[in-house]
PLY file of the C-alpha trace (Angstrom):
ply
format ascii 1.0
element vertex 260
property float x
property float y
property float z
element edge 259
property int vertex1
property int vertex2
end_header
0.00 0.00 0.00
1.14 3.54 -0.17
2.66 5.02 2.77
4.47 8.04 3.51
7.11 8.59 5.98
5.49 9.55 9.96
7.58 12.15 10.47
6.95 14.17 7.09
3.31 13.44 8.47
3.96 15.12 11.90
5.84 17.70 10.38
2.92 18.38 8.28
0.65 18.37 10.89
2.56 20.83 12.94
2.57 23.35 9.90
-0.94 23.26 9.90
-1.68 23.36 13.62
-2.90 19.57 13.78
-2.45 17.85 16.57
-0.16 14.76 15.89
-2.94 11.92 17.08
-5.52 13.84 15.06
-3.27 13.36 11.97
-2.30 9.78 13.30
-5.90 9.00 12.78
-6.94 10.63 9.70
-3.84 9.35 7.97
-5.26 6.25 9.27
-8.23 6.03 7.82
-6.73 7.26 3.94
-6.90 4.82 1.61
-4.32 4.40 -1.66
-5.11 5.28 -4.92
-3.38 5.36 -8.53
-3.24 8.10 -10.49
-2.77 7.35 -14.35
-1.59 10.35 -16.19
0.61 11.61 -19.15
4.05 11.64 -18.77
4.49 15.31 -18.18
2.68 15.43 -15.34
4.69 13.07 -13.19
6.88 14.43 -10.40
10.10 14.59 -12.26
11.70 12.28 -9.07
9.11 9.75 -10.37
9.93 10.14 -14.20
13.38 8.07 -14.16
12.49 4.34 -15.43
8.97 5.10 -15.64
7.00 2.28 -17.46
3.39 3.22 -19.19
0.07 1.49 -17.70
-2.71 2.49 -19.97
-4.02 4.83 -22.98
-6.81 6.22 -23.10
-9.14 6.28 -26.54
-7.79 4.47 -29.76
-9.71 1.04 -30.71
-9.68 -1.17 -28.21
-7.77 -4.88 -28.70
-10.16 -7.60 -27.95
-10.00 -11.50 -28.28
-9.93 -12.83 -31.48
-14.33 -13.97 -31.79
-15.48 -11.60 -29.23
-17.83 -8.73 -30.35
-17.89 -5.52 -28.55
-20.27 -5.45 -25.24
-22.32 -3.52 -26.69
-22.11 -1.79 -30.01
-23.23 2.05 -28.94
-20.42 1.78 -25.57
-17.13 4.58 -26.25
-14.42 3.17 -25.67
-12.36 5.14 -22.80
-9.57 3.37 -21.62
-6.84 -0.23 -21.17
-4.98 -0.68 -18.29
-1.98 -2.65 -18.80
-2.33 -4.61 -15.11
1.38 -6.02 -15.41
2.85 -2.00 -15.53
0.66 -1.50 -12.47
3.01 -1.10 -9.42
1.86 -4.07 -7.22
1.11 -3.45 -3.31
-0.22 -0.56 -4.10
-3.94 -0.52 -3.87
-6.43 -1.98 -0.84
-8.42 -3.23 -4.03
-7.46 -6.50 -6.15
-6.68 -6.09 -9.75
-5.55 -8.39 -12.20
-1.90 -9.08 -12.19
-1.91 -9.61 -15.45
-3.91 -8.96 -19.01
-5.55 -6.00 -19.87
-8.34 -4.00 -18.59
-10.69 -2.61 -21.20
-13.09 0.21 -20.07
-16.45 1.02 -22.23
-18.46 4.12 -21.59
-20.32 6.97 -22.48
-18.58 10.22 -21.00
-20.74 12.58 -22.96
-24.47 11.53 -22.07
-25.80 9.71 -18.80
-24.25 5.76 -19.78
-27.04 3.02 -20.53
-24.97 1.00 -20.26
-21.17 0.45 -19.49
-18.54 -2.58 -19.68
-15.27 -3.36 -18.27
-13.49 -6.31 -19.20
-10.26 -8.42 -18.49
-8.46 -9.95 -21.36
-6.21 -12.37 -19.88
-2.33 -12.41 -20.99
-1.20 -13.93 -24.16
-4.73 -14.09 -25.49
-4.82 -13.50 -29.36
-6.20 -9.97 -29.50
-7.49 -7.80 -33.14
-8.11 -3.66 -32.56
-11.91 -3.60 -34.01
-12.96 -0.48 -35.82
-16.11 1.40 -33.08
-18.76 0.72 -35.56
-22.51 -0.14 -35.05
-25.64 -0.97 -37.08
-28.35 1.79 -36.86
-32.39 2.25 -36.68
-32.02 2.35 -40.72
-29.84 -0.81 -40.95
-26.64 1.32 -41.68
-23.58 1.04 -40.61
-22.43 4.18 -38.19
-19.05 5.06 -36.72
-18.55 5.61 -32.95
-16.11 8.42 -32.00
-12.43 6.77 -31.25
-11.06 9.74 -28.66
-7.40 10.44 -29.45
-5.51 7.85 -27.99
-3.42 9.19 -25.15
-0.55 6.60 -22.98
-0.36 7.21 -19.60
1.58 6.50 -16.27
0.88 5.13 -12.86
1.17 7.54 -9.68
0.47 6.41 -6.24
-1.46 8.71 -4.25
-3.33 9.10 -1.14
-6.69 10.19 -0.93
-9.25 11.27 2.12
-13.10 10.10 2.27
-15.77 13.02 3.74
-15.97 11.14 6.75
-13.55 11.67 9.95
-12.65 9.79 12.83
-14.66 9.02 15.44
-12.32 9.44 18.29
-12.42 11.81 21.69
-8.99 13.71 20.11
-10.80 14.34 16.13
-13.86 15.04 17.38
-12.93 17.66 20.16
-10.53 19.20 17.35
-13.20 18.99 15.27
-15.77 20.84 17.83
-14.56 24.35 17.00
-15.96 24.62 12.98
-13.09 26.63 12.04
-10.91 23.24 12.32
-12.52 21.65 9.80
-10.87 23.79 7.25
-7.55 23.61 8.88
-7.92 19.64 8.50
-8.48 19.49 5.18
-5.65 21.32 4.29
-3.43 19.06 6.17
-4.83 16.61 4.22
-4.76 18.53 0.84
-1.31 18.54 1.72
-0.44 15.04 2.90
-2.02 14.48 -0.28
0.53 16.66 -2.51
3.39 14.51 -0.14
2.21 11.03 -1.46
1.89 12.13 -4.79
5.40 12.75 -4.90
5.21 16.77 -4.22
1.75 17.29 -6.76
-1.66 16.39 -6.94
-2.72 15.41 -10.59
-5.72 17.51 -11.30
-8.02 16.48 -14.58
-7.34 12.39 -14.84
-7.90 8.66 -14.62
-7.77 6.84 -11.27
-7.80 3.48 -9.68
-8.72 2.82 -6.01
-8.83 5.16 -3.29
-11.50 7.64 -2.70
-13.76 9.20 -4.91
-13.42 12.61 -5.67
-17.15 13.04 -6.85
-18.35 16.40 -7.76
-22.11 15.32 -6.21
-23.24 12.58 -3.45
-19.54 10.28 -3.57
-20.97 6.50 -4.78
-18.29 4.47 -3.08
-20.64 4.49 0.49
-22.50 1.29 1.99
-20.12 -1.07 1.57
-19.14 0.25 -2.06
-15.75 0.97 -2.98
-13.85 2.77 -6.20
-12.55 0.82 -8.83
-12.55 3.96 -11.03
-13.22 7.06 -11.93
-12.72 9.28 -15.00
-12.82 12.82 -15.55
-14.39 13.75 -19.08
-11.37 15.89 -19.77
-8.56 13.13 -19.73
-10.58 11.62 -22.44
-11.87 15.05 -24.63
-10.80 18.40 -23.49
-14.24 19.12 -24.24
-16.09 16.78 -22.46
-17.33 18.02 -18.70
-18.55 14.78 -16.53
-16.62 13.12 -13.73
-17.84 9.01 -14.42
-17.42 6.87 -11.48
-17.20 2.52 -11.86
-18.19 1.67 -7.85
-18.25 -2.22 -6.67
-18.01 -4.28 -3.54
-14.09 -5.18 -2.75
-15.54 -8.65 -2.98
-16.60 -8.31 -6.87
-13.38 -6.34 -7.66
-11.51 -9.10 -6.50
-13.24 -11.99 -7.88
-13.16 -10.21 -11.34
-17.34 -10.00 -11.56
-17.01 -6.69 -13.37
-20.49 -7.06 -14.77
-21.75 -6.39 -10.97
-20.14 -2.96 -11.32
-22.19 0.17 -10.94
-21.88 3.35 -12.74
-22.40 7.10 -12.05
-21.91 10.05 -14.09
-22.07 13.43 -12.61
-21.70 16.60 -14.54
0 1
1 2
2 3
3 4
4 5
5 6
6 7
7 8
8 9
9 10
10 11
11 12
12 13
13 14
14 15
15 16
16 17
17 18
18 19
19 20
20 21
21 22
22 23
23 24
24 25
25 26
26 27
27 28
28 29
29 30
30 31
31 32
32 33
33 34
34 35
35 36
36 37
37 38
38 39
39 40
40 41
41 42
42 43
43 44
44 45
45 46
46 47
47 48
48 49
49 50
50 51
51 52
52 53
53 54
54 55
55 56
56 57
57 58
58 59
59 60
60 61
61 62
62 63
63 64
64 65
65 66
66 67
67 68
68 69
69 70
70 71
71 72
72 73
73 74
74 75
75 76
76 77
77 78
78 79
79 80
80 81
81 82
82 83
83 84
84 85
85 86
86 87
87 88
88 89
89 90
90 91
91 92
92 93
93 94
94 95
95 96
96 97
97 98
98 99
99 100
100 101
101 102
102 103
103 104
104 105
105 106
106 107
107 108
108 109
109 110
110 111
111 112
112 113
113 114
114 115
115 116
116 117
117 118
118 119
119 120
120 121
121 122
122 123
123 124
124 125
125 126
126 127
127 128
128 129
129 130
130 131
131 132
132 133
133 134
134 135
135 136
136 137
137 138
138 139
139 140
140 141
141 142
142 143
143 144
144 145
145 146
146 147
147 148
148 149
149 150
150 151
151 152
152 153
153 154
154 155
155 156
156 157
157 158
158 159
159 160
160 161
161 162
162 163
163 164
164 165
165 166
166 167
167 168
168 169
169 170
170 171
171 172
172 173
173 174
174 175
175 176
176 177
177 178
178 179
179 180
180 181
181 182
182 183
183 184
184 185
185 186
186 187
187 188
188 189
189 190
190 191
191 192
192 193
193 194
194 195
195 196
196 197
197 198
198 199
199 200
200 201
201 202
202 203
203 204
204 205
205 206
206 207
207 208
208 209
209 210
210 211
211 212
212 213
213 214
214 215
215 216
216 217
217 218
218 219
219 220
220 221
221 222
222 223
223 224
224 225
225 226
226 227
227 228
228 229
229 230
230 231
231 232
232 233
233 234
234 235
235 236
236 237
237 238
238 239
239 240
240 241
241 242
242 243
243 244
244 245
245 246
246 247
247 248
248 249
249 250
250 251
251 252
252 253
253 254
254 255
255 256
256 257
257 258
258 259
């Protein structure tokens, strides 16, 4: 999992007027994420021997007699699960094979697909065609295709602690601000010194721009801002599961939110 040294955390802390067991605990409670983005965005500590993990747009490579999962589904984005850093996440990926994301980032989704092609399985790129109301043949829009890199982060759910030393910080409103900068911060620290803004992420938190979907029991697998796909495309899409159905590959039990 990611972790970050205890003593940059204290440090932190102390800049911000935290208490050191407050921090303790909300550090606690933060849960891993990776960010995927171009290479430019990386720290440049991180940049040295730096190994893609996924594009986004182009045609998508499946197995060699399987049709699209449905013909109207975009598709958004492969993973590359062996470029993943492993230990990493608190969710369970593939190891290996590629993960193929299919979704609609421009209306609400009908319908949405991800699916695991498993290593060494004979893949084709299909053109993003499908059949219309008039028996014709349309073309889907391929999004230009994009490669992009892993970077662990740490992210922070709405909720806090509920301990006697966070909640009596807590009790004076004003706190609550100087919290979340600590962990705005903390967050920067993980990252390697930044905090990717518009991009693709796996695990972690949500950063929803409405009610977050990863609550009763549901966790992120994904989420996508519209603009690391199109520039021009403003919707924040969220894949949510149970860790159980993550790790047990059932991706068809996924559930998906778009918020705009």
């Amino acid at each position: 999992m990611t972790s970050i040294d205890e003593r940059l955390v204290l440090e932190t802390a102390a800049e911000h007027g935290v208490p050191g067991p407050v921090a303790q605990e909300v550090v606690a409670r933060a849960r891993p994420c990776l960010y995927l983005v171009e290479y430019d965005e990386l720290p440049e500590s991180r940049r040295e021997g730096a190994r893609p993990a996924a594009r986004t747009g182009g045609l998508p490579a499946l197995p060699d007699g399987m049709d699209r999962p449905e013909d109207t589904e975009p598709f958004l984005l492969s993973v590359d699960c062996a470029a993943l850093p492993r230990d990493v996440l608190d969710i369970e990926l593939p190891a290996d094979g590629h993960l193929l994301v299919f979704m609609d980032i421009e209306y609400d989704p009908e319908t949405s697909s991800v699916l695991h092609v498993p290593a060494g399985t004979p893949t084709t790129e299909r053109p993003l065609t499908y059949e219309n109301d008039d028996g014709g043949t349309e073309n889907l829009r391929a999004y230009a295709p994009r490669t992009l890199y892993p970077l662990a982060g740490l992210t922070f759910g709405e909720d806090r602690p509920d301990s006697p030393a966070t909640s009596a910080f807590l009790a004076d409103h004003d706190n609550r601000e100087v919290l979340s900068a600590f962990e705005e911060a903390v967050s920067h620290l993980a990252a390697g010194g930044t905090r990717p803004g518009v991009t693709v992420q796996l695990g972690g938190f949500s950063d929803s721009w409405d009610d977050p979907p990863d609550t009763g029991g549901l966790v992120l697998f994904a989420q996508l801002a519209g603009q690391a796909i199109d520039l021009g495309v403003y919707t924040m899409n969220l894949i949510v599961g149970t860790p159980e159905d993550i790790a047990a590959r059932r991706y068809a039990d996924l559930r998906y939110d778009q918020q705009c």
